[in-house]
VODO-598340 format. One record per residue (C-alpha): residue in three letters; y, z, x. Coordinates in Angstrom, 3 decimals, decimal comma. Layout:
BEGIN
PT  residuo         Y         Z         X
PT      ALA         Y         Z         X
...
//
This chain:
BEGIN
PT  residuo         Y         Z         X
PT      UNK    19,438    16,683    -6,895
PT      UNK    17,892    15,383   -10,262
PT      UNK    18,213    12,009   -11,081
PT      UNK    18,583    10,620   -14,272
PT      UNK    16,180     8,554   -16,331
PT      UNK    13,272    10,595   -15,065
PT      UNK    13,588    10,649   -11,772
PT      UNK    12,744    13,756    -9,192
PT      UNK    13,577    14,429    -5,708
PT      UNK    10,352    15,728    -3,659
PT      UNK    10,059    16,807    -0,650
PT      UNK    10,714    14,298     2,430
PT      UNK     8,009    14,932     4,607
PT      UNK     8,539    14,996     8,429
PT      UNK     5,051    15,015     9,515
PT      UNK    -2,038   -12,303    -7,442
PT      UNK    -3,019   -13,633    -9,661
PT      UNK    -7,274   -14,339    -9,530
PT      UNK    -6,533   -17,957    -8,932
PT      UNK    -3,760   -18,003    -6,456
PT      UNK    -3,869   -20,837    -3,914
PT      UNK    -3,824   -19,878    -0,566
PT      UNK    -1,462   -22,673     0,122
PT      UNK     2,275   -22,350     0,236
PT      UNK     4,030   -25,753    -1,312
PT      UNK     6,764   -26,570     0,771
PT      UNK     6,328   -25,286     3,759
PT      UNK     4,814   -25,458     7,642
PT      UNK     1,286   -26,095     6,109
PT      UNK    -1,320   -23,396     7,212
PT      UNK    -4,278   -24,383     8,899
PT      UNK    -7,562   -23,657     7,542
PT      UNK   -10,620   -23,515     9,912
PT      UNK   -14,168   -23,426     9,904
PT      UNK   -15,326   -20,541    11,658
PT      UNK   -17,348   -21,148    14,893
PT      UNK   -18,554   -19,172    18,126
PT      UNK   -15,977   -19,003    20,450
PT      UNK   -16,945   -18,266    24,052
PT      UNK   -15,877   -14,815    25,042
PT      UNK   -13,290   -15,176    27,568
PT      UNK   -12,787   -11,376    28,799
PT      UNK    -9,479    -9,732    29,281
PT      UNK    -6,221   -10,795    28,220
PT      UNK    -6,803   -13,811    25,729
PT      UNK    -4,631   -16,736    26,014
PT      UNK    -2,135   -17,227    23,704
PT      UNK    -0,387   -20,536    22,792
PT      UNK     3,119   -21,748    22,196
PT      UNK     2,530   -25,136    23,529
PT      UNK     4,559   -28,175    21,670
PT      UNK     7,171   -27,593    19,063
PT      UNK     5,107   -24,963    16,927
PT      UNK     3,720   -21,227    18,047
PT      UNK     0,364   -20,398    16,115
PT      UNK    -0,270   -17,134    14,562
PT      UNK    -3,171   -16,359    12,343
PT      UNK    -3,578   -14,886     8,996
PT      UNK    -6,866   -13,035     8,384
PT      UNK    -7,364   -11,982     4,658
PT      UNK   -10,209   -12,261     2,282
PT      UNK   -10,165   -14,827     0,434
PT      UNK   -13,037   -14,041    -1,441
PT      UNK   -15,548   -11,794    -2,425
PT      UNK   -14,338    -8,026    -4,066
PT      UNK   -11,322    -7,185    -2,256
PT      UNK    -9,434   -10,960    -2,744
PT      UNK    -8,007    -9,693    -6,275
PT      UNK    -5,926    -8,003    -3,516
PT      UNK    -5,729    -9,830    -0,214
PT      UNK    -4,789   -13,206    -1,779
PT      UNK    -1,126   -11,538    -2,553
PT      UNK    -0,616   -10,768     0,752
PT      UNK    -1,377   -14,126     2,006
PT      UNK     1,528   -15,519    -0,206
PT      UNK     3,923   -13,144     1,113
PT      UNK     3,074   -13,444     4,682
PT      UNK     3,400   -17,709     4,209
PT      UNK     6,584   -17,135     2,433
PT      UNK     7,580   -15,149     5,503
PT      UNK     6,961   -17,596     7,791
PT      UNK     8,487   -20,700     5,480
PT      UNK    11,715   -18,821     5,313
PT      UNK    11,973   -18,065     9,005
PT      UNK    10,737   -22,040     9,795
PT      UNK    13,297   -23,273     7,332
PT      UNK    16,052   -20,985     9,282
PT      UNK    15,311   -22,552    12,534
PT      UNK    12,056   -20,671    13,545
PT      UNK    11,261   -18,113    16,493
PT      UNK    13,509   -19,254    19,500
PT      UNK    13,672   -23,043    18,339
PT      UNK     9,524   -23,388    17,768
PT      UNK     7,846   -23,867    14,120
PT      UNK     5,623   -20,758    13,110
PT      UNK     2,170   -22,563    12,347
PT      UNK    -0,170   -20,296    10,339
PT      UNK    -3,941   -21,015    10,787
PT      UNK    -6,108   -19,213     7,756
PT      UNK    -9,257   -17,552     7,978
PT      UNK   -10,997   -15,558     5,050
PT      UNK   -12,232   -12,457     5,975
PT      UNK   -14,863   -12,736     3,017
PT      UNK   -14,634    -9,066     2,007
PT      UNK   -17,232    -8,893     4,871
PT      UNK   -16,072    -6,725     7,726
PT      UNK   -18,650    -8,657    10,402
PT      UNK   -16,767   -11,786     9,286
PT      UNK   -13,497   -10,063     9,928
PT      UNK   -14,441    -8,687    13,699
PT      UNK   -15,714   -12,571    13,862
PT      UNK   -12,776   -14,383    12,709
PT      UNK   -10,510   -12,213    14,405
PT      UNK   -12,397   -13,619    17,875
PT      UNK   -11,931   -16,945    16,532
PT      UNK    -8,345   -17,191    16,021
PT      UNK    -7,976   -15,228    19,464
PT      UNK   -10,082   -17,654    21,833
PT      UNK   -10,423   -20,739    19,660
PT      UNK    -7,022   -20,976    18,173
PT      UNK    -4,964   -19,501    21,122
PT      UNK    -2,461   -17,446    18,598
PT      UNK    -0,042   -15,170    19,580
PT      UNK    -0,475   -12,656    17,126
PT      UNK    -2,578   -12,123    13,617
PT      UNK    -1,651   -10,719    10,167
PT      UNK    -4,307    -9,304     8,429
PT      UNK    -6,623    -6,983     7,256
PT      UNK    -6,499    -4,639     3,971
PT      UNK    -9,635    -2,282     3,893
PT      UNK   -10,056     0,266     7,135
PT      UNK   -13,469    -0,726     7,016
PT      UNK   -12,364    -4,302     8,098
PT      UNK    -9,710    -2,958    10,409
PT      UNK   -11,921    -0,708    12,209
PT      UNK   -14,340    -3,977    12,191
PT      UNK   -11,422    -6,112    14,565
PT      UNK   -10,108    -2,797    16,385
PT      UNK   -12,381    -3,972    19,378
PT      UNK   -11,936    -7,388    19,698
PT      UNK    -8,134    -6,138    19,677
PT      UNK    -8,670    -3,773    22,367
PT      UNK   -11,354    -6,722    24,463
PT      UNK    -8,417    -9,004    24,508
PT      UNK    -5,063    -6,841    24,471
PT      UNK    -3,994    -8,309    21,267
PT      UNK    -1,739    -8,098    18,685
PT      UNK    -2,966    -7,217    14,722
PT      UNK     0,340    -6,749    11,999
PT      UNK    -1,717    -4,672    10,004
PT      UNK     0,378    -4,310     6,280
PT      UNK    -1,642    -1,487     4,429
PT      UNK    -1,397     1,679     3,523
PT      UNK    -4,168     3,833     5,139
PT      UNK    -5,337     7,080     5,854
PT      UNK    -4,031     7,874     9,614
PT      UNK    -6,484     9,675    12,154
PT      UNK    -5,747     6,418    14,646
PT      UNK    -3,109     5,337    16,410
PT      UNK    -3,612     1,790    18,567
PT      UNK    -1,655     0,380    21,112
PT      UNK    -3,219    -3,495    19,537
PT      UNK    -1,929    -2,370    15,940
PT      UNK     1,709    -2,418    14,390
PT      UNK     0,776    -0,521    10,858
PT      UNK     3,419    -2,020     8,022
PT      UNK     1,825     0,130     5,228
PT      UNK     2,478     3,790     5,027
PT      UNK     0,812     6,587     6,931
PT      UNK    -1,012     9,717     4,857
PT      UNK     2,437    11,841     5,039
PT      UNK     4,392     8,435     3,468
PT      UNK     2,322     8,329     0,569
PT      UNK    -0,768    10,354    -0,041
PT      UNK     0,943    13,664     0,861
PT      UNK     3,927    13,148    -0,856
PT      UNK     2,048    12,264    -4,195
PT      UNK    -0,572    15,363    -3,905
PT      UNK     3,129    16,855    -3,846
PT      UNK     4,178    15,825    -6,803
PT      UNK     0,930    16,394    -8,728
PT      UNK     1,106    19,651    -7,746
PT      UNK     4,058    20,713    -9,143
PT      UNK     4,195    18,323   -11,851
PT      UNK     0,738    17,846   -13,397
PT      UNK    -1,731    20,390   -12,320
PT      UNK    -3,596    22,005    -9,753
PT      UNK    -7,425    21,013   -10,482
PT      UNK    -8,095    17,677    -8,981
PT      UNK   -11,192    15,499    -9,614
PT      UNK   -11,435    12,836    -6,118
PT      UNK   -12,961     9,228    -6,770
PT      UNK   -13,301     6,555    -4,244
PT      UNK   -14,722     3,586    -2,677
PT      UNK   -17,458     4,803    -0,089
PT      UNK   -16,207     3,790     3,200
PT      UNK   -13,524     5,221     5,581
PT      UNK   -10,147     4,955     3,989
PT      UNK   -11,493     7,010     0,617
PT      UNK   -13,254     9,688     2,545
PT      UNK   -10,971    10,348     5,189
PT      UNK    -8,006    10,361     2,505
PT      UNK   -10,215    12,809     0,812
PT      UNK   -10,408    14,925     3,333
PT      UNK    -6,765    15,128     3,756
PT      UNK    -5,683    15,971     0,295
PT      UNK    -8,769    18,800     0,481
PT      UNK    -7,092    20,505     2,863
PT      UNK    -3,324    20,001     1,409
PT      UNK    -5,011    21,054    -2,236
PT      UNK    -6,632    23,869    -0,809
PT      UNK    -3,453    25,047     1,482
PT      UNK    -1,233    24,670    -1,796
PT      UNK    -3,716    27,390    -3,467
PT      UNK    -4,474    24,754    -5,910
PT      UNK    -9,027    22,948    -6,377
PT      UNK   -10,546    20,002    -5,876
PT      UNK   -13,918    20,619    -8,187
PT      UNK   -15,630    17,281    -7,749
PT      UNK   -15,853    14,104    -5,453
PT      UNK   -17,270    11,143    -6,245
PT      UNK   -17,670     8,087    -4,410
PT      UNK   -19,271     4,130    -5,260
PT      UNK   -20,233     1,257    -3,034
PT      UNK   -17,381    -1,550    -2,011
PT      UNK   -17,547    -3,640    -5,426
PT      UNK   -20,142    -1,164    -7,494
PT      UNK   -18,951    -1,042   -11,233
PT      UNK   -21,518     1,368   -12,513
PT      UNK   -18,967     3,956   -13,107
PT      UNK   -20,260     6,100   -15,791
PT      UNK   -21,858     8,546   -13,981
PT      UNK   -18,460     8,983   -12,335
PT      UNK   -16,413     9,353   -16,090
PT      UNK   -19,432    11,951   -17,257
PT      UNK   -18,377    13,918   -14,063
PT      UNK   -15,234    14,042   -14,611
PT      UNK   -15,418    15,549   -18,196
PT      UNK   -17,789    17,713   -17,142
PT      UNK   -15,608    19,222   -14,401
PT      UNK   -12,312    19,183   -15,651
PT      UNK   -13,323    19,999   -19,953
PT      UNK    -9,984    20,895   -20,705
PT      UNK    -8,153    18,055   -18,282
PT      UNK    -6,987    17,530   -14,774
PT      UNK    -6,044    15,666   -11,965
PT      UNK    -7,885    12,304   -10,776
PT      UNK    -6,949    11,294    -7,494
PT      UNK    -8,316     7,552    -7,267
PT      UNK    -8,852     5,710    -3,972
PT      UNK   -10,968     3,254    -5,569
PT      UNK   -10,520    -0,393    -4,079
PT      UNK   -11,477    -3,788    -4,606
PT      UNK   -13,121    -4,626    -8,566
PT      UNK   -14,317    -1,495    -9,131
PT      UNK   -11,243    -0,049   -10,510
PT      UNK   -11,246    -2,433   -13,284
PT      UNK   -14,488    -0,746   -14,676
PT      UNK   -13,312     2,761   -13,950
PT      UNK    -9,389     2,083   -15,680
PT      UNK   -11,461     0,484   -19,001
PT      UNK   -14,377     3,300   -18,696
PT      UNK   -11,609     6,002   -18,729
PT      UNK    -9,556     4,306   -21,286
PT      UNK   -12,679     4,020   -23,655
PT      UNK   -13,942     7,463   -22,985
PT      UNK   -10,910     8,810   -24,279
PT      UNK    -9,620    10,530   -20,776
PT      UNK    -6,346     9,834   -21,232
PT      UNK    -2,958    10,162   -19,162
PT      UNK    -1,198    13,099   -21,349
PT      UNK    -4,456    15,669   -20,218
PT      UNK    -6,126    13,091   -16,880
PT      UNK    -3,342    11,558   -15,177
PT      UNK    -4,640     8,987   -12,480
PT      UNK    -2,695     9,099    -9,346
PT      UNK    -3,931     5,795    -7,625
PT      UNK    -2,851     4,470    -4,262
PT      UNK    -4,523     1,062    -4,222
PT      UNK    -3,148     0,089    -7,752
PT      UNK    -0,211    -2,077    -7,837
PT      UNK     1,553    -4,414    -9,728
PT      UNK    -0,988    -7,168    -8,811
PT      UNK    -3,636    -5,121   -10,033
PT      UNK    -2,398    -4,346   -13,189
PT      UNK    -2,230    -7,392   -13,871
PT      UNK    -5,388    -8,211   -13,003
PT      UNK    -6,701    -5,115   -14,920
PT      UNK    -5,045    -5,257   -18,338
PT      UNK    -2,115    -3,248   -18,691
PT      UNK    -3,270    -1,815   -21,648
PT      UNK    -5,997     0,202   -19,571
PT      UNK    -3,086     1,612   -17,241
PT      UNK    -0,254     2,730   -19,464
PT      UNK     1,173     5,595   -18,491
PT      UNK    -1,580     6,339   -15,320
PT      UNK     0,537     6,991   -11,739
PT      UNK     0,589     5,121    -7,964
PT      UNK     2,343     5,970    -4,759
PT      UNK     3,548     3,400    -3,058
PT      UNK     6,589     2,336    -0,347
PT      UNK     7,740     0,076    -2,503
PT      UNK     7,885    -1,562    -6,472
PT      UNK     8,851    -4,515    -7,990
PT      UNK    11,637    -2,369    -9,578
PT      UNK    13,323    -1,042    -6,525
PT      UNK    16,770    -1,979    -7,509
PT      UNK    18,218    -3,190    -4,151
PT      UNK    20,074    -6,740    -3,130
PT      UNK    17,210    -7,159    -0,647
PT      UNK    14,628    -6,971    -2,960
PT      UNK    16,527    -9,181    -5,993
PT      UNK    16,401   -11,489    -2,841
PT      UNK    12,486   -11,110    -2,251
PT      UNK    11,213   -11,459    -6,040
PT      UNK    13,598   -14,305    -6,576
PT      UNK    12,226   -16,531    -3,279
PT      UNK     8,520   -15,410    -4,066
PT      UNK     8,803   -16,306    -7,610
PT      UNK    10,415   -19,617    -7,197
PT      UNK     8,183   -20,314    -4,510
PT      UNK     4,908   -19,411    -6,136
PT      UNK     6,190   -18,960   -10,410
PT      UNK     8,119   -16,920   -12,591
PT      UNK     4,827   -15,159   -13,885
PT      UNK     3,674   -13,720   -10,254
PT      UNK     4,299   -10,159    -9,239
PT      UNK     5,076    -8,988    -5,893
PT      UNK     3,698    -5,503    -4,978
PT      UNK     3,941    -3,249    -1,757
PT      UNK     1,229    -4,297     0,622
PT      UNK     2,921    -8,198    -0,216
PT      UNK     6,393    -6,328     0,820
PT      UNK     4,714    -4,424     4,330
PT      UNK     3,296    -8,092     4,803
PT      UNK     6,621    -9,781     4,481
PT      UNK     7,968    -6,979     6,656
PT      UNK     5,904    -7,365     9,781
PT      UNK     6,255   -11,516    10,376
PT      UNK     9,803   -10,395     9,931
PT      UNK     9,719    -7,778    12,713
PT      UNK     7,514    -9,764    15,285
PT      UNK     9,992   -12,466    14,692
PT      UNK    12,633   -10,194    15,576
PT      UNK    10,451    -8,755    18,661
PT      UNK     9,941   -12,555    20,169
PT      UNK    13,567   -13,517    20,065
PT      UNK    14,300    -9,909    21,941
PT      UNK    11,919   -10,920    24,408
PT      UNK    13,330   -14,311    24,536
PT      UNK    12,973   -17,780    24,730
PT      UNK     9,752   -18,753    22,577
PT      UNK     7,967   -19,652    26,261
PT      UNK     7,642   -16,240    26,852
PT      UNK     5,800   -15,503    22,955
PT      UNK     2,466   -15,771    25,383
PT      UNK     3,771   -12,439    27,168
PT      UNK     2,138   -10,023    24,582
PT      UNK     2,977    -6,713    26,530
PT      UNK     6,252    -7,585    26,485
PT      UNK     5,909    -8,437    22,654
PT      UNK     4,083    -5,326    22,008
PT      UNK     6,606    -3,555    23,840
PT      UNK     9,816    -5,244    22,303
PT      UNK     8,391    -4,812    18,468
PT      UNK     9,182    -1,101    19,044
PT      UNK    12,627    -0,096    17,541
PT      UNK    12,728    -3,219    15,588
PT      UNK    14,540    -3,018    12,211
PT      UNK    15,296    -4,803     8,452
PT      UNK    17,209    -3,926     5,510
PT      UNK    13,275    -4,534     3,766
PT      UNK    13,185    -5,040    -0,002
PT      UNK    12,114    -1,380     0,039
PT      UNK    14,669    -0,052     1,930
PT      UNK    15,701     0,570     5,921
PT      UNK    12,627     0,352     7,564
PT      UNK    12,593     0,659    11,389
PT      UNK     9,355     0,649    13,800
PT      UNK     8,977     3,747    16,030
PT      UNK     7,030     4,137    19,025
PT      UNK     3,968     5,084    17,586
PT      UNK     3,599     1,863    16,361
PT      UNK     4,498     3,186    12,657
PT      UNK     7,647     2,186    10,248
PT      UNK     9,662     4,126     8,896
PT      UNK     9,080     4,287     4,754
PT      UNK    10,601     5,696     1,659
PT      UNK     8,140     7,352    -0,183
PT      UNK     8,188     7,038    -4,052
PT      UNK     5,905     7,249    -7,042
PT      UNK     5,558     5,065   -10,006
PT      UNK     4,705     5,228   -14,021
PT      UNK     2,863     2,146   -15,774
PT      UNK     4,400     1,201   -18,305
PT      UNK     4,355    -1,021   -21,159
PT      UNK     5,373    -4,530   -19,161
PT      UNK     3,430    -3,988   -16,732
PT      UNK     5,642    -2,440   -13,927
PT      UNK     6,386     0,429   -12,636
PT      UNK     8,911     3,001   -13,884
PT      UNK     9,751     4,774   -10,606
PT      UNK     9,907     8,422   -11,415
PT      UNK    10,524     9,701    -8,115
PT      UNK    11,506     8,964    -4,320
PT      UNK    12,998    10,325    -1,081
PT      UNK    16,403    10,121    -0,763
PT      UNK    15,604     7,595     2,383
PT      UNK    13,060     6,766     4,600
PT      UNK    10,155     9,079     6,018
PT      UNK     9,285     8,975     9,783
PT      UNK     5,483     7,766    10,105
PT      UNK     2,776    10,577    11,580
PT      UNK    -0,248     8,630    12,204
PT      UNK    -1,934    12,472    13,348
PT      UNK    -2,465    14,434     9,693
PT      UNK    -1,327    17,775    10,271
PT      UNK    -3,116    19,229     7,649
PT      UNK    -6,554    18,317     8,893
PT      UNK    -7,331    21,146    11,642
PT      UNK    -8,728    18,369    14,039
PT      UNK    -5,225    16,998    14,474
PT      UNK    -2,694    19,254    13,715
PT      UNK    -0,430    19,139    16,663
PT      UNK    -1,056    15,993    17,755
PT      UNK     1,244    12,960    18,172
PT      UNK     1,120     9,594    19,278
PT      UNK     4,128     7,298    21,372
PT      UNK     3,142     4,432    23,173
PT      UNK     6,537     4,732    25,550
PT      UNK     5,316     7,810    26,806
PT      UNK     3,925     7,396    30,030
PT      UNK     3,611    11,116    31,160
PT      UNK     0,757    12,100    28,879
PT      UNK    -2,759    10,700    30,030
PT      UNK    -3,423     9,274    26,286
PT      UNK     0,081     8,208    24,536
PT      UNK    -2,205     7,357    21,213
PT      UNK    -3,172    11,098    21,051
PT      UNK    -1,584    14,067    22,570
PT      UNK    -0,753    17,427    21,830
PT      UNK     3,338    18,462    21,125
//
């Protein structure tokens, strides 16, 4: 059905600010540590709910290239935990965050991960942005049979017993938008990225859904975590797509401010490139200049526009709580979403006591569910949520016009079925019939 104002029905798929503190006025105060060497204790790691409080940690970076995104999510997740503290908490117990920045360093993030797991006895962490630093704290996860809320979008190919993922899987966003491009804006498609595993393996995914759609990709390009020499990338670009095309951008971090006011002064502009970007949000924008970004695409889960009574809720709390001039954005929103569901997981389990009991945590976060700013959003047992899938128009305040969305929520596939290593392939962590529940053929 065609909506009005712009919007399009696709195809549902089966398969802050620079300065922001990092502290959240008003609430259970999160505890910032010095990082130190933690002895190694093998096995299951203990976990604490001792006292009146139960400790979970938040693992972000704080600095370095990727914090003009990670600082965001920080605010969401503390807002999170302040409103679930100021309803009562988890089973009568305070939520106590303890902070750690991940440094944009993906050593530091395997590190502090082992920190807050042995040192700081939590029960479960929320963290991580790049898949570089997620595939950095993947073993120390696995080592100690712990519990990562892991709030990004991301390119699939993994499915992990130790990892709830709150962001969208390939077919929630990046297939859905390739899609859309498709049908709506061309089929010769330029790739740019970041050089580390999200970009490529992305990449390789929308080759093989470009080239099964009969449309090209006729150049790749790639630059290092935080490189903003991008003008050999721009002179690519108009020398493989002369008369326009498609960009597909998985740039992350500061490099996409150089490559949004490169492409802006070069004269590529929406109307014959359109930019279809899924690490660009509303945080970023403003971080960017919206001037650079007019009228350029993202795919996301979720916008500040979704026009919902849960999400009036969300922006109103987060911009009282932080100012009326913030933005929220959707890896904020999948942060927001997963305190919400391991809250929600702990009080299934039962009393707070038994928060230390992380199989039966990991176990009971599996069918939880929220009416999410986004949408209905409910966790299935391949340790995936549930997502409506839309895509989103800069324009001239910043925001995003949404343009088009699923008429609800997409079921998450982890295993890309367009990628001929994988197709056929699923993942369910109830199953206990299959020798490998993260990966087995259907």
């Amino acid at each position: 059905m065609e909506r009005q104002l712009g919007r399009r029905k696709f195809l549902v798929y089966g398969s802050a600010a620079l300065g922001t503190s990092i502290l959240l006025k008003s609430c259970a105060t999160p505890t910032t540590t010095e990082t130190t060497d933690a002895a190694a204790t093998g096995g299951d790691a203990p976990a604490a709910a001792s006292g009146d409080t139960i400790k979970v940690g938040v693992l972000h970076s704080l600095s370095g290239t990727m914090a003009i995104s990670e600082k965001s999510v920080v605010d969401s997740t503390l807002l999170a935990i302040k409103q679930i503290n100021e309803a009562g908490g988890v089973a009568g117990k305070q939520i106590e965050p303890i902070l750690e920045d991940g440094s944009s360093d993906w050593p530091t993030f395997a590190e502090k991960a082992r920190k807050l797991i042995d040192q700081d006895q939590v029960v479960a962490i929320f963290g991580c942005w790049t898949s570089a630093s997620r595939k950095a704290v993947l073993p120390v996860f696995e080592e100690k049979n712990h519990l990562l809320f892991y709030p990004v979008q991301y390119e699939g190919q993994e499915c992990s017993k130790n990892i709830f993922y709150t962001g969208a899987a390939p077919n929630q966003q990046i297939e859905p938008s390739v899609e859309w491009l498709l049908e709506n804006k061309g089929n010769e498609f330029f790739l740019v990225g970041s050089d580390y595993v999200f970009p490529r393996t992305a990449n390789t995914i929308i080759k093989a859904q470009v080239e099964a759609s009969g449309g090209t990709v006729v150049g790749e390009d790639y630059l290092p975590l935080g490189n903003i020499e991008v003008s050999p990338i721009i002179s690519k670009i108009r020398s493989d797509l002369p008369n326009g095309g498609v960009i597909y951008n998985t740039l992350n971090g500061d490099s996409n401010v150089a490559f949004f006011k490169e492409m802006e002064g070069a004269g590529l502009t929406p109307d014959r490139y359109p930019v279809m970007s899924v690490s660009i949000a509303e945080e970023e924008i403003a971080a960017i200049g919206k001037e650079y970004l007019l009228g350029q695409y993202a795919a996301w889960n979720y916008f500040m526009t979704v026009d919902s009574p849960e999400n009036t809720a969300f922006v109103d709390a987060f911009k009282a709580e932080y100012g009326d001039s913030r933005v929220v954005n959707d890896p904020m929103e999948a942060g927001y979403i997963a305190v919400n569901l391991w809250k929600q997981a702990v009080e299934k389990v039962g009393d707070a006591g038994t928060s230390t009991d992380l199989d039966a945590i990991r176990a009971a976060v599996i069918g939880t569910e929220m009416d999410a700013p986004e949408g209905p959003v409910r966790m299935y047992p391949n340790h995936h949520i549930s997502k409506t899938v839309r895509i989103g128009e800069v324009r001239d305040d910043g925001l995003f016009e949404i343009i088009s969305e699923t008429d609800g929520p997409v079921e998450p596939q982890p295993w890309n079925q367009f990628v001929q290593e994988t197709q056929g392939f699923a993942c369910d962590w109830t199953r206990t019939d299959v020798p490998d529940p993260g990966r087995f053929e259907i």
